[in-house]
C-alpha positions as CSV (number, residue, x, y, z in Angstrom):
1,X,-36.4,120.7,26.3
2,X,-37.0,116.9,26.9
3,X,-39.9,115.5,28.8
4,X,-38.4,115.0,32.0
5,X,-37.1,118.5,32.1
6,X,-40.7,119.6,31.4
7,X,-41.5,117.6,34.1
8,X,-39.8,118.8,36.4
9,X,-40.8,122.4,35.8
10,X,-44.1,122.1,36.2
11,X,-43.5,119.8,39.3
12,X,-41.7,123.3,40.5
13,X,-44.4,125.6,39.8
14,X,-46.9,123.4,41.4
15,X,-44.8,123.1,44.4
16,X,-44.3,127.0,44.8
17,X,-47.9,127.3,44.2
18,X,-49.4,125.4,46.8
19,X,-46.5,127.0,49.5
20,X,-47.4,130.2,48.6
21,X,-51.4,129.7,48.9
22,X,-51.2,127.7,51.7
23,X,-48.8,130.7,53.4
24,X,-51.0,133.4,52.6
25,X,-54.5,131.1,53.4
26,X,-53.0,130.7,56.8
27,X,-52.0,134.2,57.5
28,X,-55.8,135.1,56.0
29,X,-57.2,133.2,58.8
30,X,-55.0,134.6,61.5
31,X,-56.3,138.2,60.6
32,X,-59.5,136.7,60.6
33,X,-60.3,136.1,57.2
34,X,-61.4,133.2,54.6
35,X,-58.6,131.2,53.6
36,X,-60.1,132.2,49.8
37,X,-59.2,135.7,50.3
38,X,-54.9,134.8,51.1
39,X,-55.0,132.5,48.3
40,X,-56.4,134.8,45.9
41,X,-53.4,137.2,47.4
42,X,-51.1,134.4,47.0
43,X,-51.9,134.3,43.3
44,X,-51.2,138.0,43.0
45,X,-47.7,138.2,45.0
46,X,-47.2,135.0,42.3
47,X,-47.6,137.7,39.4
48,X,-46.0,141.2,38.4
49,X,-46.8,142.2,41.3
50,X,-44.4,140.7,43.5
51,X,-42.3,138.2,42.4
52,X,-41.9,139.6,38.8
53,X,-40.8,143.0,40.1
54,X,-38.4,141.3,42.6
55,X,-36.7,139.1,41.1
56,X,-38.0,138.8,37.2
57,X,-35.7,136.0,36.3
58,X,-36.7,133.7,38.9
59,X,-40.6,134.5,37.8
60,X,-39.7,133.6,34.2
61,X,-38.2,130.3,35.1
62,X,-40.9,129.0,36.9
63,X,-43.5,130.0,35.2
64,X,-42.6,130.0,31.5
65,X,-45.2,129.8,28.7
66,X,-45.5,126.4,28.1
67,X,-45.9,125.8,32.2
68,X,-48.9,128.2,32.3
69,X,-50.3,126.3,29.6
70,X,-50.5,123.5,31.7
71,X,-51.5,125.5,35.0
72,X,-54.1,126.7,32.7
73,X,-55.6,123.1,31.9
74,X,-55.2,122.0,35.3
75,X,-57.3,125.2,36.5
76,X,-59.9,124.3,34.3
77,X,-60.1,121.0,35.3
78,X,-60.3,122.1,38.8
79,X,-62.8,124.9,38.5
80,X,-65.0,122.5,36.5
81,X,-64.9,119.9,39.3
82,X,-65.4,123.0,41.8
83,X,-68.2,124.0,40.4
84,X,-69.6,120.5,39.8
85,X,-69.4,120.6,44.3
86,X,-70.9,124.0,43.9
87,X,-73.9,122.6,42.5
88,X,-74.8,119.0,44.1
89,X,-73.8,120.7,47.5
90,X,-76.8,123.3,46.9
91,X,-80.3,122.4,48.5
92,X,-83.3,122.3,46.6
93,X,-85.1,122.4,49.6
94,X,-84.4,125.9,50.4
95,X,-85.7,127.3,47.0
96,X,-89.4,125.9,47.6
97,X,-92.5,128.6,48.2
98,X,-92.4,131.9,50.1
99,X,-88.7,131.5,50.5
100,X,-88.2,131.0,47.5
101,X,-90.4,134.2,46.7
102,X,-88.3,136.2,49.2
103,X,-84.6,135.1,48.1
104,X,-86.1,135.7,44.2
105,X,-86.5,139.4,45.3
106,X,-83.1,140.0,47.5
107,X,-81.4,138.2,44.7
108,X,-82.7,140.4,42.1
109,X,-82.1,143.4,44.2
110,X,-78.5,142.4,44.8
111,X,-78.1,142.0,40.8
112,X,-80.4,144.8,39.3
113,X,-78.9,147.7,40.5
114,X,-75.4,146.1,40.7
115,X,-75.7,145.5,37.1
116,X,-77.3,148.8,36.0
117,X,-74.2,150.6,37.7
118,X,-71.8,148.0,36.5
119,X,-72.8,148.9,33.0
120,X,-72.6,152.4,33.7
121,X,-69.0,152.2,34.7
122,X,-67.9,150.1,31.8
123,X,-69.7,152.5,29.2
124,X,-67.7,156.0,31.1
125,X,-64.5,153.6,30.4
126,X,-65.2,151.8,27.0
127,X,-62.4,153.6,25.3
128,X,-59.3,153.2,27.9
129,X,-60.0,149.8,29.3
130,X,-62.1,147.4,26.6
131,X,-60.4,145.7,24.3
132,X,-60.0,145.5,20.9
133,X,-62.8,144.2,18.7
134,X,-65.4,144.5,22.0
135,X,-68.3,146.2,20.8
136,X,-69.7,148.1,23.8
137,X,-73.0,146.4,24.5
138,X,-70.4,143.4,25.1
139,X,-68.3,145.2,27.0
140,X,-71.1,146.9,29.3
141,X,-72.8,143.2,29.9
142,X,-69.8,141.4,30.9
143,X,-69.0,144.3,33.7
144,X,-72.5,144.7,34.7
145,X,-72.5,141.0,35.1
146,X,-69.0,140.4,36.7
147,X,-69.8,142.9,39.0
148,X,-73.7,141.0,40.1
149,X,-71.8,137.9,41.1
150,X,-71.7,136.8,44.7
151,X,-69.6,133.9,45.9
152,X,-72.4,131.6,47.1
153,X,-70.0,128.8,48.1
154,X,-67.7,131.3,50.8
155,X,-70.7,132.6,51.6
156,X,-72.6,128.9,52.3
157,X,-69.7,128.3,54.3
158,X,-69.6,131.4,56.7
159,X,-73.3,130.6,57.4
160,X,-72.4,126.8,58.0
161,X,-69.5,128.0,60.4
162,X,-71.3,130.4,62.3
163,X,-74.4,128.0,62.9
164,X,-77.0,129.9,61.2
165,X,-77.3,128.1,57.8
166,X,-80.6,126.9,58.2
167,X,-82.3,129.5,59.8
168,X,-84.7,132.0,57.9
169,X,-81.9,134.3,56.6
170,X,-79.6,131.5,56.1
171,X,-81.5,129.9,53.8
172,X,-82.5,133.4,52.1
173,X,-79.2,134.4,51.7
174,X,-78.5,131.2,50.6
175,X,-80.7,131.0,47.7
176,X,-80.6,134.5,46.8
177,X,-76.6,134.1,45.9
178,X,-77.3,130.6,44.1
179,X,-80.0,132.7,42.1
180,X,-77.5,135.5,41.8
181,X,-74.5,133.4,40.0
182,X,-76.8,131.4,37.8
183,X,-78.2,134.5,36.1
184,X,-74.8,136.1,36.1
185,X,-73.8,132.8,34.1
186,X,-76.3,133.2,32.2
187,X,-75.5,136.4,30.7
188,X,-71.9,135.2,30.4
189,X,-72.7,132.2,28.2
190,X,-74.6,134.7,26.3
191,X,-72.1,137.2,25.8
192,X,-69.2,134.3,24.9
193,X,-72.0,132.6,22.3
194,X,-72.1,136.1,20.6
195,X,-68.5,137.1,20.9
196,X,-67.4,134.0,19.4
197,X,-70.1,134.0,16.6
198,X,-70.2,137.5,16.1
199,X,-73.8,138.4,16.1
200,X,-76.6,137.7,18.4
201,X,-78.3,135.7,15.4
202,X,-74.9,133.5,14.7
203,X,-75.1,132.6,18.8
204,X,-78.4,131.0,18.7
205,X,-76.5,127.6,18.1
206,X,-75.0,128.1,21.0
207,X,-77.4,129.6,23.4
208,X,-79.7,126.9,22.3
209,X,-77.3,123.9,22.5
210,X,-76.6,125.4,26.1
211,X,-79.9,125.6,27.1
212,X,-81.1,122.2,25.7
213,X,-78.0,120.4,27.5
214,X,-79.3,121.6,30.8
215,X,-83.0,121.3,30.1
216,X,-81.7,117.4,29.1
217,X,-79.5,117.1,32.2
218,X,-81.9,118.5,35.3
219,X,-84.5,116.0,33.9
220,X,-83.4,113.1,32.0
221,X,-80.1,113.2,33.5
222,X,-81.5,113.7,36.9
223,X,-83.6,110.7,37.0
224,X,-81.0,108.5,35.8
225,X,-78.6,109.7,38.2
226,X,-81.3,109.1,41.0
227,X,-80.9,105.7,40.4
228,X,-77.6,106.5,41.1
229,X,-78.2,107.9,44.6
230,X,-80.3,105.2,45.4
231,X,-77.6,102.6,44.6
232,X,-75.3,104.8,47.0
233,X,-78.2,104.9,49.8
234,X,-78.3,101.3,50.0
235,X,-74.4,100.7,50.3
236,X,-74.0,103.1,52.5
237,X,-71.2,104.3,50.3
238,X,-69.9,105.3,46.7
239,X,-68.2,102.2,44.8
240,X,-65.0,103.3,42.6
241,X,-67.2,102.7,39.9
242,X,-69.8,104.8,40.1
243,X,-66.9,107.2,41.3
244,X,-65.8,106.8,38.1
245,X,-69.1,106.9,36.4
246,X,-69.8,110.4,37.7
247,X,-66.2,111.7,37.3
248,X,-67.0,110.2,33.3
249,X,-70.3,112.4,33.3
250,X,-68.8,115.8,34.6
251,X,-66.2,115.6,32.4
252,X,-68.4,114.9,29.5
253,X,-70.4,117.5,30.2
254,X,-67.7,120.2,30.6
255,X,-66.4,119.0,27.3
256,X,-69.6,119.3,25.9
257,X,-70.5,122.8,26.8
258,X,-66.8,124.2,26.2
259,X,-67.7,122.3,22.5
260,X,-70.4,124.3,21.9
261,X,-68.5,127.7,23.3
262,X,-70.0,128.0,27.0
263,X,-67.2,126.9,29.2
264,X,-66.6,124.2,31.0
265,X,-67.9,125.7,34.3
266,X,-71.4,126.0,33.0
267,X,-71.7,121.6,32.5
268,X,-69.6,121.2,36.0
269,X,-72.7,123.2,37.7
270,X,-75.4,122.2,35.5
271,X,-74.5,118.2,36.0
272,X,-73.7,119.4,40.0
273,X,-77.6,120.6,40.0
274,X,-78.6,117.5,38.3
275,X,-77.4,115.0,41.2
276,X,-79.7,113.8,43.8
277,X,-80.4,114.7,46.9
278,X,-79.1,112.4,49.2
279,X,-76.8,113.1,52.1
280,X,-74.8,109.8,51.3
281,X,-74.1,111.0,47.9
282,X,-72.9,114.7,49.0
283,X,-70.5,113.3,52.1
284,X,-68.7,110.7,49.3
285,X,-68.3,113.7,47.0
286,X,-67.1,116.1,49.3
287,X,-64.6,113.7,51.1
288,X,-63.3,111.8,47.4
289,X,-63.2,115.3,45.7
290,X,-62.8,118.3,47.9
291,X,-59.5,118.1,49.6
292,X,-57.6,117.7,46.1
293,X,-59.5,120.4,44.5
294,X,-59.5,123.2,47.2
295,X,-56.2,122.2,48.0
296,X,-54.2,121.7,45.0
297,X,-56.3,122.8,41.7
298,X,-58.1,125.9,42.8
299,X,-54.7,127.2,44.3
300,X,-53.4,126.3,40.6
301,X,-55.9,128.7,39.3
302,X,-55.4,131.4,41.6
303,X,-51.5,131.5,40.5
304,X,-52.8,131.8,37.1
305,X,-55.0,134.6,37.8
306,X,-52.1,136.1,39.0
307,X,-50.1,135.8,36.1
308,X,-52.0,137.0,34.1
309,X,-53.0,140.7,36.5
310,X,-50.5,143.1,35.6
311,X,-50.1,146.3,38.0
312,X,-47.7,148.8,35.8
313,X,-51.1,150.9,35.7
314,X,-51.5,151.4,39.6
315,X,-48.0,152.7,40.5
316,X,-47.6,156.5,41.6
317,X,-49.8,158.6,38.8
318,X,-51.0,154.9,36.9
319,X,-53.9,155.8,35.3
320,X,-56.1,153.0,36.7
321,X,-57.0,154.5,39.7
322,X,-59.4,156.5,38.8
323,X,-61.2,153.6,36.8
324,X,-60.6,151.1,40.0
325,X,-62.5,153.5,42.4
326,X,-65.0,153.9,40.3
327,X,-66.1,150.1,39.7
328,X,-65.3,149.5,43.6
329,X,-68.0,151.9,44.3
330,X,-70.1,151.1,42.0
331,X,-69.9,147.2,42.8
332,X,-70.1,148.1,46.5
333,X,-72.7,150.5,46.7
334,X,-75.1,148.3,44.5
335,X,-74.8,145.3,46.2
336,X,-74.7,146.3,50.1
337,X,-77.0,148.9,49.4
338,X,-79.7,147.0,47.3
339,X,-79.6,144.1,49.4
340,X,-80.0,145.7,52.6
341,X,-82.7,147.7,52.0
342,X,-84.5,145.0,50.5
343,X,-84.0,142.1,53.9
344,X,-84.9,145.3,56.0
345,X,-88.3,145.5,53.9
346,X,-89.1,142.3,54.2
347,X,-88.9,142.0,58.3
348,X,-85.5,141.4,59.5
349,X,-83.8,144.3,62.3
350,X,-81.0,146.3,60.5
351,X,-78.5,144.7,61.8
352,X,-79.2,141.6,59.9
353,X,-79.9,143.7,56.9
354,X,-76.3,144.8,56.9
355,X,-74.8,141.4,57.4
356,X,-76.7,139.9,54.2
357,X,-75.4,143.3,52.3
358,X,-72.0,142.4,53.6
359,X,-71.9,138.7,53.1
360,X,-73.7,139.1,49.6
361,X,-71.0,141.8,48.2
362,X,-68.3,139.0,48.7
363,X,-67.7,137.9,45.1
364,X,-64.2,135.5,46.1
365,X,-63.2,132.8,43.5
366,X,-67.1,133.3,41.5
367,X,-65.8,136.8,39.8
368,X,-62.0,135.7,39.0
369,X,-63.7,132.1,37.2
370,X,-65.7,135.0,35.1
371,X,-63.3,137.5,34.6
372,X,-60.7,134.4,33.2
373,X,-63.2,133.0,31.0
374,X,-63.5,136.3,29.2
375,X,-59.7,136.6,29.3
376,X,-59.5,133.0,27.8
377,X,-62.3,134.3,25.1
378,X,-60.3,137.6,24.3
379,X,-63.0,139.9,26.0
380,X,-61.1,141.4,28.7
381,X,-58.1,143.7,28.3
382,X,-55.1,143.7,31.0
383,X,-56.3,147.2,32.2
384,X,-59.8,145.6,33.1
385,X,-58.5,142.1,34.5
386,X,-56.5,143.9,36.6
387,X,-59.2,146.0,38.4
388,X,-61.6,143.5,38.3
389,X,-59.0,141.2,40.7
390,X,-58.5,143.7,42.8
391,X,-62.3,144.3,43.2
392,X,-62.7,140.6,43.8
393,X,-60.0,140.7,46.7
394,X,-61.4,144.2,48.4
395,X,-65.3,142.8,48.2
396,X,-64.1,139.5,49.6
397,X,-62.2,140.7,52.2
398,X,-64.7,143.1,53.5
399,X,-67.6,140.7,53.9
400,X,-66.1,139.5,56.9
401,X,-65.5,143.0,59.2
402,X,-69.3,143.8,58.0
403,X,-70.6,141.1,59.0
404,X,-69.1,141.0,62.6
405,X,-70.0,144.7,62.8
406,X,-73.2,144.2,62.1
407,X,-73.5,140.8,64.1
408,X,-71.0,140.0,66.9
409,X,-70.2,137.1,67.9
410,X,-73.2,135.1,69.4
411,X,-75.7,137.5,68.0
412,X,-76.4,135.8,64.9
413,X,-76.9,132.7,67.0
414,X,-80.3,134.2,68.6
415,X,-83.5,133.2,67.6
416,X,-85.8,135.5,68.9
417,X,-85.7,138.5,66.0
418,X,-84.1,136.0,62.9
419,X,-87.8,135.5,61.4
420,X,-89.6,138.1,60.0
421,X,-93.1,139.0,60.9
422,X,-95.6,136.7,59.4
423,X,-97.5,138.9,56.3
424,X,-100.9,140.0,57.3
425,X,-103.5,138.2,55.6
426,X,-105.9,139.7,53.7
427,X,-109.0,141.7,55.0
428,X,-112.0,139.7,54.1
429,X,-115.7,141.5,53.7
């Protein structure tokens, strides 16, 4: 096959792509849901599931091998970028004294439990769903920390949409699923360092590399990019080059970090984190950098995510569906449950308890990057993928009705029972 006929297949893939995710984001939001969750549907139908039990040959054509390769690097790029947004568009306001206190604690109660019965799970199904070479400490870690993940940017969105972003269980929520996904990277930098190295003592190279690039980045890199910021403050507006000097430093650092056998995602956030504060800075990023990779990248990823979920193991008798209830209780019970409890605890009426537990059991695009990194790193067999998709689909699409059960509309707008009592202070002799 020449060049131009290579072309030209990956212009057709990319075309059926975005049609397809554009499609199902559209119906999504007529049903009432997050685009995310039709275009993570899209990505499916894209798969065995649909297409390749239809009409198999057509499925082949479009998406041969070498094509997915390059759907693959295009993914990448975009998650990398997309979690570069993740990270510059979250406020370090927000995670400053007692709230930061209070979102330490739901966070931690959302990811505790979650995790414990995550591993559970994994360790009741080590022998049919883990795959080859997977020790099962590996194996339990990387479902226990799948399952902890909420998807803090659908989630900062809903709150933006419904007004309520900056109020006291905004901004806990908020911070709570930031806190969430940075541990659950955490331990999934940890488990690739030692998969790849093959012993906890063999990964220190890496978990150290890791940790000194963002120890380098949130303070060296910080300053220097404040001068940065201030550069933009004064123009009133980003300059193509310092477009290009940023897009230079994100890409660096996701080549860095996938050097050292993180993942690219890890120096996208981490160099996110690093940028400064300033509201000039964020509207230039989001307007240069967000249509093209929500549009057209992340779609690309979700069609590879797709690909790669294969559902011979859920038809009539499959033996996955045992194993799939199981981990969707288990990943719903511990979040709803743990977070619930915990926002009731601290204050808030029930009702708003059960909206965080909703919204923070949404794990949308956060578990599918995790799931295909461990794919792309050999720790997840086809079985496992499979259910973990689903699970991000079911969580995500359930975060919604929850939350509008538990607030309708106009409720969540009030003011008068959002804050929690102030804590008693002390009794002094």
């Amino acid at each position: 096959m020449n060049q131009i006929e290579f072309a030209l297949r990956v212009f057709a893939a990319l075309a059926v792509v975005l049609a397809a995710t554009t499609l199902c984001g559209r119906l999504a939001m007529v049903v009432r849901q997050p685009r995310v969750v039709g275009e993570m549907v899209a990505g499916v139908l894209l798969g065995p599931a649909l297409l390749g039990a239809v009409v198999p040959g057509v499925q082949a054509q479009l998406f041969p091998t070498d094509v997915k390769g390059v759907l693959y690097v295009l993914s990448t790029i975009g998650l990398t970028f997309y979690m570069f947004l993740v990270g510059a568009s979250l406020d370090h306001g927000l995670a400053a004294g007692r709230n930061m206190r209070r979102a330490s604690v739901l966070a931690a109660s959302g990811i505790l439990p979650t995790f414990a019965l995550g591993a559970g799970a994994a360790a009741l199904f080590f022998g049919s769903l883990s795959q080859d070479g997977t020790s099962l400490w590996e194996f339990m870690l990387f479902v226990g920390g799948a399952l902890s993940i909420t998807a803090f940017p659908m989630l900062a969105r809903i709150l933006q949409e419904r007004g309520i972003a900056n109020t006291p269980i905004g901004g806990l929520t908020l911070v709570a699923a930031a806190i969430d996904d940075a541990a659950a990277w955490v331990i999934l930098a940890v488990i690739i360092a030692v998969g790849a190295a093959g012993s906890p003592l063999d990964a220190l190279d890496t978990v150290a590399g890791a940790a000194v690039f963002a120890a380098l980045m949130l303070t060296v890199g910080r300053k220097l990019l404040g001068r940065l910021g201030e550069r933009v403050e004064r123009a009133g507006r980003m300059s193509r080059d310092l477009m290009a000097l940023v897009l230079l430093v994100v890409l660096v650092a996701g080549w860095f970090t996938d050097y050292i056998g993180v993942f690219s995602v890890f120096g996208g956030f981490i160099t996110g984190l690093a940028m400064p504060q300033s509201a000039v800075v964020r509207r230039e990023l989001e307007t240069r950098l967000t249509d093209l990779n929500s549009i057209l990248l992340l779609p690309v990823f979700f069609a590879f995510s797709g690909l790669n979920t294969e559902v011979s193991g859920f038809g009539a008798g499959g033996a996955l569906w045992w194993p799939l209830a199981v981990i969707m209780a288990v990943a719903f019970a511990g979040k709803y449950l743990g977070c619930a409890l915990v926002v009731r605890v601290q204050g808030f009426p029930w009702r708003y308890a059960s909206a965080v537990g909703g919204l923070m059991n949404a794990r949308g695009l956060m578990i599918l990057v995790f799931i295909n990194i461990g794919l792309a790193h050999g720790m997840v067999s086809s079985e496992l993928f499979a259910i973990l998709v689903a699970v991000a689909i079911v969580t995500t699409a359930a975060a919604m009705p929850i939350y509008r059960a538990s607030l309708p509309d106009g409720a969540d707008r009030t003011t008068d029972d959002v804050t929690p009592p102030p804590v008693p202070a002390p009794n002094t002799p």
